[in-house]
N, C-alpha and C positions, 0 to 999 in steps of 0.2 A: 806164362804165356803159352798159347795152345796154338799148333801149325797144322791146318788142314788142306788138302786138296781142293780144286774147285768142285770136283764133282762129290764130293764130302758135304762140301758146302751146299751146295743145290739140293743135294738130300734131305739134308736135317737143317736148313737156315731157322726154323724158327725157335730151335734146340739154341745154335749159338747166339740168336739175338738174344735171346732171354741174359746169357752170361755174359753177351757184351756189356747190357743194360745194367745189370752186379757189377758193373765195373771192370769185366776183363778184355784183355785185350787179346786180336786174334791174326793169326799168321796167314794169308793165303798163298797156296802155294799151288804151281804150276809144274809138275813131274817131279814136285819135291825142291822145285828151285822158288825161294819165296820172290813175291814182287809187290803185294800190297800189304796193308794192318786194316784190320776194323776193329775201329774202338769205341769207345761212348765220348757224345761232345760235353767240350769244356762246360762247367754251369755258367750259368750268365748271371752278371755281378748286377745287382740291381740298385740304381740309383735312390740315395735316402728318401726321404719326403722330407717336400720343402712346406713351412709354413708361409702361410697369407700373408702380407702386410709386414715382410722383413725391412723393407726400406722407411714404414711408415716415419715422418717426420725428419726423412736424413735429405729428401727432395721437397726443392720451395721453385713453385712455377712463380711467373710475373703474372699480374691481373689478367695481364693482356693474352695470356694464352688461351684462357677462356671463350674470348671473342670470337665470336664467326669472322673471317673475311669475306668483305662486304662482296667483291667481284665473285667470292664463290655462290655465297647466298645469294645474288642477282640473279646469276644465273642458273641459280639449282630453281629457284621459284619462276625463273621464266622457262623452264623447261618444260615437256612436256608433259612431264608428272603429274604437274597442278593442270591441268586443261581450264581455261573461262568456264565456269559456268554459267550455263544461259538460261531461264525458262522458259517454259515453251506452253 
């Protein structure tokens, strides 16, 4: 672990990004008294891949799910989506 000054740091920051990013970790320090670390972030754990169709056949709808309900369908067709057409 490496302990720098702040104005060390200002200096040369892109000196020690480089060796944070190698993984090391760094002391900042203030007349010699530490008060922060700069390190490199944790990796980020990445979720497996899920395949398609894991449930296929383990779920059974009723016929009737299929169905439109009528009051929505009334009123999805009498909105004003569908406008009369007229000719003119």
């Amino acid at each position: 672990m490496t302990t720098i000054n702040i104005n060390e740091a200002k200096t040369h920051l892109s000196r020690y990004a480089k060796r944070v990013k190698a993984g090391e970790t760094i002391t900042l320090c203030d007349r010699n008294k530490p008060f922060a670390e700069i390190r490199p972030l944790p990796k980020k754990a990445t979720a497996p891949k899920r395949t398609l169709g894991q449930l296929k056949g383990k779920i059974q709808f009723n016929d009737s799910f299929w169905n439109a309900d009528s009051q929505i369908s009334n009123d999805f067709e009498a909105s004003s989506l569908f406008p009369e057409v007229t000719d003119s």
